[in-house]
C-alpha positions as CSV (number, residue, x, y, z in Angstrom):
1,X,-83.2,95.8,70.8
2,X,-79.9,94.3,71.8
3,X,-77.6,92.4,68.8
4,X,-79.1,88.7,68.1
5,X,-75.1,87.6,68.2
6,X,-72.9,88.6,71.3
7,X,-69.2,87.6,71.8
8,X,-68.2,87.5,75.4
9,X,-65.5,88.1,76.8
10,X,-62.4,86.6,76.6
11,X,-62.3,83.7,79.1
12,X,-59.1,83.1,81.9
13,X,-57.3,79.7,79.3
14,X,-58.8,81.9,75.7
15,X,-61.3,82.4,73.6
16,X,-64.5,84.0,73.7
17,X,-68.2,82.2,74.2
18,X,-70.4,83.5,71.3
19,X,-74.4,83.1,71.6
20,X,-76.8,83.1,68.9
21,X,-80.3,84.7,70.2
22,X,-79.2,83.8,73.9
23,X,-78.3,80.2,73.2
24,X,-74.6,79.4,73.3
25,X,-72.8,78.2,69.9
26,X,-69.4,77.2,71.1
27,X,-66.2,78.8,72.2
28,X,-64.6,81.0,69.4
29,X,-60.8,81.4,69.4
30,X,-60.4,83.3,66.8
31,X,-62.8,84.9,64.0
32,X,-62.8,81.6,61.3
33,X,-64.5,79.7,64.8
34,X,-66.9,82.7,65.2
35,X,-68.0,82.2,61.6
36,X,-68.2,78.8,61.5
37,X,-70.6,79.0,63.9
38,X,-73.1,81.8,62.7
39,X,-72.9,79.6,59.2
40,X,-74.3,76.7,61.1
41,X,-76.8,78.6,62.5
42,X,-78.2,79.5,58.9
43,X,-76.1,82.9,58.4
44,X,-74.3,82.1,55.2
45,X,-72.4,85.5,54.8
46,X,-71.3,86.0,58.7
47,X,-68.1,87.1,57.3
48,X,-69.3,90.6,56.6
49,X,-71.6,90.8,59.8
50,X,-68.5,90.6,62.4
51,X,-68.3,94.4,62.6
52,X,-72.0,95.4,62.2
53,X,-73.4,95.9,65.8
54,X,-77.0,95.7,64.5
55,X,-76.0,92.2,64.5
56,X,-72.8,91.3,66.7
57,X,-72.2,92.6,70.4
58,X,-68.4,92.2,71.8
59,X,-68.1,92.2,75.1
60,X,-65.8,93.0,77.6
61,X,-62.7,93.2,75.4
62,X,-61.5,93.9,72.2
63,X,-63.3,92.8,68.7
64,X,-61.4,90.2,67.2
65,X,-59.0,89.3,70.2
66,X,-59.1,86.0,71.6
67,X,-56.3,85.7,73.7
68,X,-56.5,84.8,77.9
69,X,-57.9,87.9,79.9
């Protein structure tokens, strides 16, 4: 079973799309966004689930980096 929450990767202008269960929350451009989102999406502690990849997938780049590809 693949992680519920995948982080894409970093886009040509920045920032990352993130999806939640295959539906897209928003364009993250730095972790605070990324956890804004998962909070809205009834995850009150996303803080500590960034690096657990039962739960978070990051793709095609670095974990945490943001910046243009």
């Amino acid at each position: 079973m693949s992680a519920p929450i995948v982080i894409h990767r970093p886009s040509p202008t920045g920032g990352r799309r993130v999806t939640i269960r295959d539906h897209i929350a928003g364009l993250a451009h730095d972790d605070h966004d990324v956890v804004e989102f998962l909070r809205r999406a009834g995850l009150p502690d996303a803080e500590q689930l960034l690096d657990q990849p039962e739960w978070v997938e990051w793709r095609g780049g670095r974990a945490h980096r943001y910046e243009a590809a």
